[in-house]
C-alpha positions as CSV (number, residue, x, y, z in Angstrom):
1,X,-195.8,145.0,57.3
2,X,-198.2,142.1,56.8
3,X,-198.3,139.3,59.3
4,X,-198.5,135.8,57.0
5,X,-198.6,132.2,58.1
6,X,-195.0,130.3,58.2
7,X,-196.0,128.2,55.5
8,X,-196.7,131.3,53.3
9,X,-192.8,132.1,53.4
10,X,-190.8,129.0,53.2
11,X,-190.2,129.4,49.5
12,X,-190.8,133.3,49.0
13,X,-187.1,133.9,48.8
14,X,-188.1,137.6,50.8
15,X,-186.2,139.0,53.8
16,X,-189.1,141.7,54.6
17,X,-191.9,139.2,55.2
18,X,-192.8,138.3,58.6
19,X,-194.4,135.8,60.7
20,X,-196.2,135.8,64.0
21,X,-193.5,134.8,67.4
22,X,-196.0,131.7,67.7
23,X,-194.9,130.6,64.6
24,X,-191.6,131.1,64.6
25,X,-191.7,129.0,68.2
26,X,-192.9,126.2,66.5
27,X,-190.9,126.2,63.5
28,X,-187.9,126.1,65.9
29,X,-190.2,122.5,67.8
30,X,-190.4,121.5,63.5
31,X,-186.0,122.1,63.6
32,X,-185.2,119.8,66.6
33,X,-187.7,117.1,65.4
34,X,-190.3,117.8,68.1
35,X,-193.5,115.6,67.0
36,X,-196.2,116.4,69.9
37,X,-196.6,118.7,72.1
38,X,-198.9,118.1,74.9
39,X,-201.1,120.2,76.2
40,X,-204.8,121.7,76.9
41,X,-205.8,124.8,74.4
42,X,-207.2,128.3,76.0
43,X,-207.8,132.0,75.0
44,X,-204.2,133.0,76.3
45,X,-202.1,130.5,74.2
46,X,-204.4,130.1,70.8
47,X,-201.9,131.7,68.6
48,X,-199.8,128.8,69.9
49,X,-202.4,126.2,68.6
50,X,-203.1,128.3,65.2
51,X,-199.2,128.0,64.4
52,X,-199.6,123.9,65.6
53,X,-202.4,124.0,63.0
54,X,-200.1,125.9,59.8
55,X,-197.5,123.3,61.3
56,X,-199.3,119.9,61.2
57,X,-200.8,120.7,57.7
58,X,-197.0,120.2,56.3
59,X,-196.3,117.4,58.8
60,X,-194.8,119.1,61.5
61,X,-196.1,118.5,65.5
62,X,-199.3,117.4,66.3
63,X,-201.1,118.7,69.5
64,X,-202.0,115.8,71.9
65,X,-205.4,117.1,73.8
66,X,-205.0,116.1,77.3
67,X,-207.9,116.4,79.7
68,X,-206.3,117.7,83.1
69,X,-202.6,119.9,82.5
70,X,-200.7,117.5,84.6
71,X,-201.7,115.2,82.8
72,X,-200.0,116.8,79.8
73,X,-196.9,117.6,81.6
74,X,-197.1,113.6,82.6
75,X,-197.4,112.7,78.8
76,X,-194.4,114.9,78.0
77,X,-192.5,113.3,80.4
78,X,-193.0,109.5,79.0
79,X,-192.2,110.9,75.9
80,X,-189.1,112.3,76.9
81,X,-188.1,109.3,78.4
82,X,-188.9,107.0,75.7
83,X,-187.7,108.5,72.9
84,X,-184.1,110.8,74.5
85,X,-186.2,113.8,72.9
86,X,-187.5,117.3,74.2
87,X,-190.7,116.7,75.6
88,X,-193.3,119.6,74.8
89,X,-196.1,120.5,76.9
90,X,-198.3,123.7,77.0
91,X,-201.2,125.5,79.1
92,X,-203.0,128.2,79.2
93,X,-202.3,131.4,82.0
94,X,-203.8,130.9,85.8
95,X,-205.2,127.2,86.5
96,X,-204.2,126.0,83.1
97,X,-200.5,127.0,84.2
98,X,-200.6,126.4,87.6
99,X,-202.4,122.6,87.1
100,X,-199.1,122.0,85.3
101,X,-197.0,122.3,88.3
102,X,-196.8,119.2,89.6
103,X,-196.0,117.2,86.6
104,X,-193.6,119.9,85.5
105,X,-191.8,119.6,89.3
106,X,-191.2,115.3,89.0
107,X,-189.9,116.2,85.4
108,X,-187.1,118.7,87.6
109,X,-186.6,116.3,90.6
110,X,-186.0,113.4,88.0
111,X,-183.8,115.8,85.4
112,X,-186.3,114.8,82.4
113,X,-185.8,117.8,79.8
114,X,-189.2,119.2,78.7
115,X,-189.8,122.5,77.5
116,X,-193.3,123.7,79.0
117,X,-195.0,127.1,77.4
118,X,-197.3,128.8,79.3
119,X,-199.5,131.8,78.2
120,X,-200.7,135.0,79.6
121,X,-203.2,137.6,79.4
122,X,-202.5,141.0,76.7
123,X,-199.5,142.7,78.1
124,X,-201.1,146.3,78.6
125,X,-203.7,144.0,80.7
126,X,-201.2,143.5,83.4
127,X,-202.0,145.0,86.9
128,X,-205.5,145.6,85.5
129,X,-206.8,142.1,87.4
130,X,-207.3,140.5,84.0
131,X,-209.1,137.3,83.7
132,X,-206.6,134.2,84.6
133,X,-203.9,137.0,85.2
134,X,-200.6,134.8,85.7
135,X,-197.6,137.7,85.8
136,X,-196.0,139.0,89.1
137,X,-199.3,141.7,89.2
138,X,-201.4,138.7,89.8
139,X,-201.2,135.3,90.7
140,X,-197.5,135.4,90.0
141,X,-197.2,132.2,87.6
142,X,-193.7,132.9,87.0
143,X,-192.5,133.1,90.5
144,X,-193.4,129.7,91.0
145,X,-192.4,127.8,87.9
146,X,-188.7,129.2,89.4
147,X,-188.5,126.5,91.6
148,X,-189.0,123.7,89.7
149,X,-187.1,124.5,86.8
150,X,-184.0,124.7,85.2
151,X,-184.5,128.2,82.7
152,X,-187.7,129.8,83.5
153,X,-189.1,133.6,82.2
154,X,-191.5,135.4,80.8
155,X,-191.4,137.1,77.2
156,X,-192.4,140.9,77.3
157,X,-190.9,142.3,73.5
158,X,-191.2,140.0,70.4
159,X,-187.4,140.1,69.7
160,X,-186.8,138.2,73.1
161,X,-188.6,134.9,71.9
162,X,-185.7,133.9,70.2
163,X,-182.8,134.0,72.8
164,X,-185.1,133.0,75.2
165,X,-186.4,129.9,73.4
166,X,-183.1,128.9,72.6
167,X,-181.8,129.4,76.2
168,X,-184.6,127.5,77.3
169,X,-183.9,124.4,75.2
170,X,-180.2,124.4,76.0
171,X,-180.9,124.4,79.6
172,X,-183.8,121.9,79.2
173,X,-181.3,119.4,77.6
174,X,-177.6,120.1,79.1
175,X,-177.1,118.5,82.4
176,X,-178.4,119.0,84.8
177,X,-181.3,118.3,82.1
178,X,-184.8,119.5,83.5
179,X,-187.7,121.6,82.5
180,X,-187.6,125.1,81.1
181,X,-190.5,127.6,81.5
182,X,-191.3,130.1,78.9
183,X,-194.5,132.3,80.1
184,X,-195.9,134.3,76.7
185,X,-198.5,136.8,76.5
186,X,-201.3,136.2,74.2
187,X,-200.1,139.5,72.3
188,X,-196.5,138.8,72.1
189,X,-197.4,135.6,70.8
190,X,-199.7,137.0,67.9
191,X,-197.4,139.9,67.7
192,X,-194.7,139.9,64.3
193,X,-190.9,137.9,65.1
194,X,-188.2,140.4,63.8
195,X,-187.6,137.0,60.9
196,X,-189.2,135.0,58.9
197,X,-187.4,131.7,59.8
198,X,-185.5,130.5,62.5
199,X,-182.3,132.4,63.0
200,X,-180.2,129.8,64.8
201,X,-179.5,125.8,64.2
202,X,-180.9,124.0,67.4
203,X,-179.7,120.6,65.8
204,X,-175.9,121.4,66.3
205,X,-176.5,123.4,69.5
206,X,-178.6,120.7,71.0
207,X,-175.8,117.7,70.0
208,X,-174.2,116.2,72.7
209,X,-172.2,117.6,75.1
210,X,-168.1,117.2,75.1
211,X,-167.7,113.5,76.3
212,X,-164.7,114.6,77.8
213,X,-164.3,113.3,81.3
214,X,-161.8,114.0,83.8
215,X,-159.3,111.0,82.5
216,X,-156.7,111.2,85.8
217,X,-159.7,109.9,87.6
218,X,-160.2,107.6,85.3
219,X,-157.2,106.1,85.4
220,X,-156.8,106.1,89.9
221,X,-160.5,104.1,89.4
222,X,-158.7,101.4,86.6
223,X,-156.0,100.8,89.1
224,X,-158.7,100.7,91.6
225,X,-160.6,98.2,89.4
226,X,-157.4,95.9,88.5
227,X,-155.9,95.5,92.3
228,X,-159.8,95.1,93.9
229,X,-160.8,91.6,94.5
230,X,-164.6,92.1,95.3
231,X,-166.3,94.7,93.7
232,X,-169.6,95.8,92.7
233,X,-171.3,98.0,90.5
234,X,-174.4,99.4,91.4
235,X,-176.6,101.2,88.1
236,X,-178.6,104.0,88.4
237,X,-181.5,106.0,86.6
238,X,-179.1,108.0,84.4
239,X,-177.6,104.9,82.7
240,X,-180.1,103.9,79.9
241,X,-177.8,105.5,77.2
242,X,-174.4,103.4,78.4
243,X,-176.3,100.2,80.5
244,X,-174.6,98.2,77.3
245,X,-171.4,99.2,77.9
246,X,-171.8,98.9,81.6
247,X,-172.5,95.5,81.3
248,X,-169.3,94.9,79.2
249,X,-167.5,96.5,82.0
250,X,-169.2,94.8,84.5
251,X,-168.0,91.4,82.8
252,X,-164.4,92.1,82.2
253,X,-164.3,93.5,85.8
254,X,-165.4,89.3,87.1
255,X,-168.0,91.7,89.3
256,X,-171.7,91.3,90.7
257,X,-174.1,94.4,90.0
258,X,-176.9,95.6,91.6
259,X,-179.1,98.4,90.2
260,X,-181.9,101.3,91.8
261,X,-185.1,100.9,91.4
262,X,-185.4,103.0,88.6
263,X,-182.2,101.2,87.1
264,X,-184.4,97.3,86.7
265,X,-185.8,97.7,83.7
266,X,-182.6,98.8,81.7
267,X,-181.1,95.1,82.3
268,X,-182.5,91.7,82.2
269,X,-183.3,90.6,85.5
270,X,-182.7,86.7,85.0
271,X,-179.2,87.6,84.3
272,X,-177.3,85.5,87.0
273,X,-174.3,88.4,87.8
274,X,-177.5,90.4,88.7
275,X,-177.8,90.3,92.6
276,X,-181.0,92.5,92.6
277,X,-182.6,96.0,93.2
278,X,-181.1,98.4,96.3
279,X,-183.2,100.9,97.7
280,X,-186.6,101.4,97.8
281,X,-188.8,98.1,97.6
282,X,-185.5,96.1,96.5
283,X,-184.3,92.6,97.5
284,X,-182.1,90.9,100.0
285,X,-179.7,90.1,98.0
286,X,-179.1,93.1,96.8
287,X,-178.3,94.6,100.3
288,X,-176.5,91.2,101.0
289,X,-173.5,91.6,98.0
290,X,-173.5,95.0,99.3
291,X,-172.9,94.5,103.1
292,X,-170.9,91.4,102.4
293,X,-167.7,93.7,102.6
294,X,-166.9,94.3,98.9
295,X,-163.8,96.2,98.4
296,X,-165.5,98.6,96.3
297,X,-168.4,99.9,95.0
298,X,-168.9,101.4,91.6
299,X,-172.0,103.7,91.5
300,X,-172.8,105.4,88.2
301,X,-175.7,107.5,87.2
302,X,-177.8,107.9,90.8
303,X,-178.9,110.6,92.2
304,X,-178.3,109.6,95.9
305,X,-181.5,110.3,97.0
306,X,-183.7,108.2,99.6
307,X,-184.9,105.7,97.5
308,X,-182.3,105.2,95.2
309,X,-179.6,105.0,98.4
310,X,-181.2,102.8,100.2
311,X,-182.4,105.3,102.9
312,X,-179.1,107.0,102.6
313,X,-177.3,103.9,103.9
314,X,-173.4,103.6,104.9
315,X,-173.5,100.2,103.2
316,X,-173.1,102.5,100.3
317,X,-172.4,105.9,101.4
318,X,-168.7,104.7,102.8
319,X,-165.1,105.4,101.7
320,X,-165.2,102.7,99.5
321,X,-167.5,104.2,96.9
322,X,-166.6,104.9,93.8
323,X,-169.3,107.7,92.0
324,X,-169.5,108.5,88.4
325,X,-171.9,111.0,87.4
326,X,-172.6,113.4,84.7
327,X,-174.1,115.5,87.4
328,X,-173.0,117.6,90.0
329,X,-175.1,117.9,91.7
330,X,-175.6,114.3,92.2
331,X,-171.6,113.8,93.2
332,X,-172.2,116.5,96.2
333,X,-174.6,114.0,98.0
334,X,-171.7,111.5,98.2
335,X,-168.6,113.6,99.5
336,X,-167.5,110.4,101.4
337,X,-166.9,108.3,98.2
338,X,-163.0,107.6,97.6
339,X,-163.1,108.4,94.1
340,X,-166.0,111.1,91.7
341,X,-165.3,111.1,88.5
342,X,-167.1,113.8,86.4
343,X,-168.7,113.1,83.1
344,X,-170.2,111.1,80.4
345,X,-171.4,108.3,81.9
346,X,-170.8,105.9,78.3
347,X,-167.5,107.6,77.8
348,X,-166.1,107.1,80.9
349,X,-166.9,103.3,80.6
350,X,-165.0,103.0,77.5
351,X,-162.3,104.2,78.7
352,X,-162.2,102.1,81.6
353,X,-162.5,99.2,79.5
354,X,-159.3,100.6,77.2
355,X,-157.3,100.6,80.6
356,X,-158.5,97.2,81.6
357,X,-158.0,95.7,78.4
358,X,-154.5,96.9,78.7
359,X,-153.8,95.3,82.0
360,X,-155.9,92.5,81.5
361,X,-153.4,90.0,82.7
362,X,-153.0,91.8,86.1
363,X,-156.9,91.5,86.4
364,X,-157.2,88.0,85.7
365,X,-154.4,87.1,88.7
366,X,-156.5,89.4,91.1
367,X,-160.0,88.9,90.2
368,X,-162.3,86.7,92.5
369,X,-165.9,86.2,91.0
370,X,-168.9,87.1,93.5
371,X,-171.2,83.9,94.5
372,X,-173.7,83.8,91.3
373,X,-177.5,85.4,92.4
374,X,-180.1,83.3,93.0
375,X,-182.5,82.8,91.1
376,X,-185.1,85.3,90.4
377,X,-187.7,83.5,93.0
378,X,-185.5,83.3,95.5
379,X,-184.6,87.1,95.8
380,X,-188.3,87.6,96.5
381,X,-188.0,88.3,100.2
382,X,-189.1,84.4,100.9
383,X,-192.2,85.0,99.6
384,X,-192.5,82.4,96.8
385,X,-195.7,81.1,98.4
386,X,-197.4,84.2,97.2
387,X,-196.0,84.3,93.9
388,X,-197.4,81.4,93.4
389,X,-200.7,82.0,94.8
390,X,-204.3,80.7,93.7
391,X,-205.7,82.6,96.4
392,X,-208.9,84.9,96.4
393,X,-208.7,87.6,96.4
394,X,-205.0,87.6,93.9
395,X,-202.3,88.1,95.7
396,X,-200.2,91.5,94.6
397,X,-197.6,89.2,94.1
398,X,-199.1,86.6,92.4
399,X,-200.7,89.5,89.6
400,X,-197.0,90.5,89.0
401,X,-195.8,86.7,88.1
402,X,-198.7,86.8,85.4
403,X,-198.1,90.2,84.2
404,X,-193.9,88.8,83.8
405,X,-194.8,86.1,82.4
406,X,-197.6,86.6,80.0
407,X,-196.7,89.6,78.3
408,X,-194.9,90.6,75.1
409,X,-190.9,90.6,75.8
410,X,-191.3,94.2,74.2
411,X,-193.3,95.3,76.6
412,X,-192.8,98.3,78.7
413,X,-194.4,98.5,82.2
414,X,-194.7,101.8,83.8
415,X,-195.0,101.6,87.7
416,X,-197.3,104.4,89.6
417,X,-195.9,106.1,92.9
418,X,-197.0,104.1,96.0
419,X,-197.6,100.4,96.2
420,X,-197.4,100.0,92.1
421,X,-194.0,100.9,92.0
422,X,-193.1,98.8,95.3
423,X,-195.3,95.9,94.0
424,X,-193.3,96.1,90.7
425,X,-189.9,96.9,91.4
426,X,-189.5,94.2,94.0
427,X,-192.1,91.3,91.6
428,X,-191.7,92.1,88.1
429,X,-188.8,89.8,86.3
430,X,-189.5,90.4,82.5
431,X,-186.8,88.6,80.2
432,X,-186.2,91.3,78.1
433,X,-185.1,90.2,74.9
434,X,-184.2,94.0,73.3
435,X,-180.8,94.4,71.6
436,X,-179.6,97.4,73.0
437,X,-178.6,100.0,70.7
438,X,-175.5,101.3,70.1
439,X,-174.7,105.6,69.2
440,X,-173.3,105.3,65.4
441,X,-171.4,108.7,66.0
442,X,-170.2,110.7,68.9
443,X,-171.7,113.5,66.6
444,X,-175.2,112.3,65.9
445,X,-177.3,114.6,67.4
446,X,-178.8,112.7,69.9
447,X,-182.4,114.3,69.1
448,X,-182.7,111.6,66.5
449,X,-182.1,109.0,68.6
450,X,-184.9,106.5,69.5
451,X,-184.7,104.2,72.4
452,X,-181.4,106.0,74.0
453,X,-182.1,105.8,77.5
454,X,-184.8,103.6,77.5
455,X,-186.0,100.6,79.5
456,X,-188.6,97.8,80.0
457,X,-190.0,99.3,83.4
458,X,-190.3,102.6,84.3
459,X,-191.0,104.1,87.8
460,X,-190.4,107.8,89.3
461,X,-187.9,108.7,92.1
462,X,-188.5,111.4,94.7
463,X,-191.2,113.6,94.1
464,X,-193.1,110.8,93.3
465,X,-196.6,112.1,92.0
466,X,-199.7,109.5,92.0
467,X,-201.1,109.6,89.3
468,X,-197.8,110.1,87.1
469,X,-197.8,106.3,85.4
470,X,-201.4,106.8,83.7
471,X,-200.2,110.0,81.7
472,X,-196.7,108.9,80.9
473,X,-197.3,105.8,79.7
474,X,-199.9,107.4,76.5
475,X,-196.4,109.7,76.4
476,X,-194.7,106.6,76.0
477,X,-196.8,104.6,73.7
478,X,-197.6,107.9,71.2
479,X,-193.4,107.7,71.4
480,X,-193.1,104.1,70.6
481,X,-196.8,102.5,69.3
482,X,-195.0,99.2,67.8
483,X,-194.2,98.3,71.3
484,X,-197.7,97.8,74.3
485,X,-197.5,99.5,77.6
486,X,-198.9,98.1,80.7
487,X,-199.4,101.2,83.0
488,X,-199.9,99.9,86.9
489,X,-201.6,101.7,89.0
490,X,-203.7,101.8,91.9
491,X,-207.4,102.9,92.6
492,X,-206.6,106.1,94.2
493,X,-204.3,107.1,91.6
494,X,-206.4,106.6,88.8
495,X,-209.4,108.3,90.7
496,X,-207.0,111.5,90.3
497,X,-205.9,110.9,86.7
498,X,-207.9,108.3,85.4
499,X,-209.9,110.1,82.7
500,X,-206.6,110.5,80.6
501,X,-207.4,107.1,79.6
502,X,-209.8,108.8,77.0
503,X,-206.6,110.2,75.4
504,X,-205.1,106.9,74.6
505,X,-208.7,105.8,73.1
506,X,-208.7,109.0,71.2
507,X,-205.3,108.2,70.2
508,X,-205.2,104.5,69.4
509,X,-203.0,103.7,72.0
510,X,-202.0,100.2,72.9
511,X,-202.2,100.6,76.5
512,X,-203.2,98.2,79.4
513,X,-204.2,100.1,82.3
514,X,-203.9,97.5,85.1
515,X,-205.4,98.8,88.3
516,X,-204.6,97.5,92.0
517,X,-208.0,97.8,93.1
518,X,-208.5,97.6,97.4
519,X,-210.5,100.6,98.1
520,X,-208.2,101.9,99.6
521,X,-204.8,104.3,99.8
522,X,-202.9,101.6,100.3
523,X,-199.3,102.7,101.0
524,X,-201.5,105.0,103.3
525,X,-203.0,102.1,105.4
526,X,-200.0,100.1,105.6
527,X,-197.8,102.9,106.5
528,X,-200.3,103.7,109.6
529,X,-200.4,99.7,110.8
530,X,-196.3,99.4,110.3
531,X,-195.9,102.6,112.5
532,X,-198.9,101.7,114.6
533,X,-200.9,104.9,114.2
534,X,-204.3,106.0,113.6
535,X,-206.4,104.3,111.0
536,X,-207.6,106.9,109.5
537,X,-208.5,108.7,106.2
538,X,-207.2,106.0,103.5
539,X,-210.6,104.3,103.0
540,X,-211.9,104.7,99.4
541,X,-215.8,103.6,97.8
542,X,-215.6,100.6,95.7
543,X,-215.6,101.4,92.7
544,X,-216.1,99.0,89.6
545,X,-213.5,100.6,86.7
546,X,-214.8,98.3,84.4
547,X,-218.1,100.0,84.1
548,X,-216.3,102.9,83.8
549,X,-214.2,102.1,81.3
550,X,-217.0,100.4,79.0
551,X,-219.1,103.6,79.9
552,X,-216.2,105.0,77.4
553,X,-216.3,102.7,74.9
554,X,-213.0,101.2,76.3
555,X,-213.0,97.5,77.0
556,X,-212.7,96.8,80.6
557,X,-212.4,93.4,83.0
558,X,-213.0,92.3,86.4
559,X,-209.7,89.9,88.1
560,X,-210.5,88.5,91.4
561,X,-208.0,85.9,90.8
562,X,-205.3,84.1,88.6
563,X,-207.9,82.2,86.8
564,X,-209.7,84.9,85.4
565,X,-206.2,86.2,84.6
566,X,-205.5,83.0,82.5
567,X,-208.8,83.2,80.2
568,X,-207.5,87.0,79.0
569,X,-205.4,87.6,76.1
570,X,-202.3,89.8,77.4
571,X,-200.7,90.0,74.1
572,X,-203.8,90.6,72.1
573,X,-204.6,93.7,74.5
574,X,-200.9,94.9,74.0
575,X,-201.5,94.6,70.3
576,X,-205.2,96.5,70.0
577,X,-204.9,99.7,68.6
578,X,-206.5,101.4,71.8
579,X,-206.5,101.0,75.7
580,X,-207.5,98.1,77.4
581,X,-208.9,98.0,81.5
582,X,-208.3,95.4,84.5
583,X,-209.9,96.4,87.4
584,X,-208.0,93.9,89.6
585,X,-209.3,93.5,93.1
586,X,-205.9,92.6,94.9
587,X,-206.0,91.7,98.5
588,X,-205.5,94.7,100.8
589,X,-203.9,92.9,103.1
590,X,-200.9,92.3,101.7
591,X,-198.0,94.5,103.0
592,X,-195.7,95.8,100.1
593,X,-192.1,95.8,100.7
594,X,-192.1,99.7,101.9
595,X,-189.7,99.1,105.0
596,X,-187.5,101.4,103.7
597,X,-190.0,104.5,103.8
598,X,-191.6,103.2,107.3
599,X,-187.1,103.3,108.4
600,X,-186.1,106.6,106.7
601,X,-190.1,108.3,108.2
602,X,-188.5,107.5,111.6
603,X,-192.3,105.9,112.2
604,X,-191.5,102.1,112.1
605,X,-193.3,100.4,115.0
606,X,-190.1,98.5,117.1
């Protein structure tokens, strides 16, 4: 029976015709709306890029070329988080498969749901030390993908693809969302699928999970909520979906919030209810409303990790805790709260409002308002002096007033592990002027959904890759072009990943790649003066990236200070259909606000 191309047999009307499994995978990426799938081609995963090619011609996914595989799995990331879709990434066996790793493991330790296809030498190859051999007779790829994913497996027959695939998208989405691993051998993948079209609809499999959440809670935490005087909500990472009606919640409840570090950019932080971030890099304030003896303390959507707990602190972690979560497994890392309360996180918010609403007289006799935040400036740890720097070299601090205050209020920053993300968690105030939008149908499948959990900064909690900001934000501007990306990021960062900026000039990519240049590993050198060790091994060449970047065709700039800040364009940059460079020498000797790491490293100098 003759193998055709997918596109021969849309119309043929014929039950007996047959197309290749690599094929019929991506006519199952064409069903969930899947529009890019990032990746590197090879000899073990062509068929996979010959089915991308039959696809594309009748508008289905495009592959994005990345130039290192973490990189890839970085873009697929961004992706995922921009647009609330399946992000898509692919490699070929051995080094192709095992460079995805680490951009594949932060997508699993921050639950982003990416579907990551790996390929493998001919089956009957197998034990025979074939060339990039991946299987468990070699260098067993397999083996470990299975600890950073959520589904992971490799395809020996041609009528496993499509359970498998399907199982691997369901876990990739369902919460715990994460990545799912599909290993494929270069025969299986060329070999003939048992149909000609998909067999099962991933649109109504892939909708949203029951809303249902476990109401009895719901209603001890509404009593809780009327009969509290001081409360406060602290939002998480896992909020971008509900933050809207959060906020209404947070306003009937009379209540001050607070949010994680990964929370910032999902609310406008000029908002005066808004006491600042807790946890890593975060603000005085913040831990002030907090330790200020509130009666309770709402938590939704956080994982409870280091640097989203504030080092795991009992200002938080206490009896009077209240933890919503559509996770599990974040509720176990909280078993002192008083209250959990399982399930969607929107959901359960509207039906806290309901309650309220209905006893909205008994809140009003109870409630007593929090003193309103201070203003933005004055949450800045004292250091308003810098903020307001001429000096040069330009202070950290001063570079993340201009970046606030000159850019686009669409903008969407993207922090890099390290001192970027302390630098622009604690610094960057954007006014963003978004409307949030609102789900039209608890049925909608939310793979159409643009926007659903997204926010005006991005960072990356716990594992934390350098490097991760530079490939995720071309993820996040091929999601979203209409809107420009300022990717932050220091020198030693983008001396790992930095040539994926060729991707977003290949692409067209609005992208402003802003680099915190001190020749040196900065969090690196700090962390060894705050602890009082050795100085040693953080010193980097001085390097001009604006050579670089213009070696590339790619426009680049030297900062040394605000002025030369003040004679660039920042909206026309965010507005060029391509990437734009700042090589920014920053002075090295300011500290960033990483007390928190130095505390919970046990290495903080008394």
């Amino acid at each position: 029976m003759k193998v055709v191309p997918f596109e021969m047999t849309e119309n043929s009307g014929t039950e007996t015709t047959q197309i290749e499994v690599a094929d019929l995978i991506v006519s199952y990426l064409e069903q969930i709306g899947v529009e890019y799938v990032f990746g590197i081609p090879g000899g073990a995963i062509e068929p996979l890029y010959n089915a991308l090619a039959r696809s594309q011609r009748r508008g289905g996914p495009r592959p994005i070329v990345a130039r290192h595989e973490a990189g890839a799995a970085f873009m697929a990331d961004g992706y995922a988080r921009e647009t609330g879709r399946i992000g898509v990434c692919t490699a070929t066996s051995g080094p192709g498969a095992t460079n995805l790793i680490t951009g594949v493991a932060c997508a699993y330790d921050n639950t982003i749901p990416m579907l990551v296809i790996t390929g493998q030498p001919p089956l009957p190859a197998f034990g025979k030390r074939a060339l990039q051999e991946s299987a468990c007779t070699g260098v067993n790829v397999p083996g470990m993908f299975e600890h950073c994913t959520r589904y992971n497996s490799l395809v020996s027959h041609a009528d496993q693809i499509e359970t498998k695939l399907v199982n691997a998208l369901s876990r990739a989405w369902h919460t715990p969302k994460g990545p799912a691993h599909l290993s494929i051998p270069v025969d299986i993948l060329r070999s003939r699928a048992i149909t000609a079209r998909p067999t099962y609809d991933l649109r109504s499999l892939l909708l949203r999970q029951s809303e249902l959440v476990d109401q009895g809670a719901l209603r001890d935490v509404a009593e809780e909520l009327k009969h509290k005087r001081r409360v406060v909500f602290l939002i998480g990472g896992g909020c971008g979906e509900a933050i809207d009606v959060i906020l209404e919640l947070v306003r009937l409840t009379k209540a001050a919030y607070v949010t994680t570090p990964d929370a910032k950019g999902f609310i406008n932080p000029r908002d005066l209810n808004y006491h600042g971030v807790f946890g890593f890099a975060g603000h005085a304030a913040a831990d002030a409303v907090l330790s200020d003896d509130p009666d309770l303390v709402v938590a939704l959507g956080i994982s409870m990790g280091e640097w989203t707990s504030g080092g795991w602190s009992k200002t938080l972690l206490n009896n009077r805790l209240v933890h919503i979560d559509a996770c599990q497994e974040n509720l176990m890392r909280s078993p002192m709260a008083r209250l959990h309360v399982r399930g969607d996180i929107r959901s359960a918010c509207e039906y806290l409002i309901e309650m309220l609403r209905k006893g909205s007289k008994a809140r009003a006799r109870s409630a007593v308002g929090h003193k309103r935040s201070p203003r933005s400036t004055d949450r800045l740890m004292q250091e308003v002096d810098k903020y307001e720097s001429n000096a040069t070299p330009i202070k950290p601090q001063r570079l993340m007033r201009e970046l606030s205050q000159r850019s686009p209020p669409n903008t969407c920053f993207v922090a890099d592990a390290g001192n970027s993300a302390a630098w622009a968690v604690h610094y960057l105030e954007l006014d963003d002027r978004r409307l949030l939008r609102r789900r039209q149908s608890p049925r909608q499948p939310v793979l159409d959904e643009r926007r659903r959990s997204s926010g005006w900064l991005r960072v990356t909690m716990d594992f934390a890759p350098m490097g991760w900001a530079i490939g995720a934000s071309i993820g996040i501007a091929r999601a979203n072009p209409a809107a420009g990306v300022v990717c932050i990021t220091g020198d030693g960062s983008y001396l790992m990943n930095g040539q994926e900026i060729t991707v977003a000039a290949q692409e067209k990519l609005s992208v402003l790649f802003v680099i915190l240049n001190d020749s040196a590993l900065g969090m690196v050198k700090h962390g060894q003066r705050l602890a009082g060790a050795e100085p040693i091994a953080f010193e980097l060449p001085i390097v001009d990236f604006r050579l670089q970047a213009e070696a590339m065709g790619i426009p680049g700039h030297l900062i040394r200070s605000a002025k030369d800040l003040d004679a660039l364009n920042l909206p026309a940059m965010l507005r060029r259909p391509g990437p734009t460079l700042l090589d920014v020498r920053i002075d090295g000797e300011e500290v960033p606000p990483m007390g928190l790491r130095m505390k919970t490293l046990g290495s903080l100098k008394k």
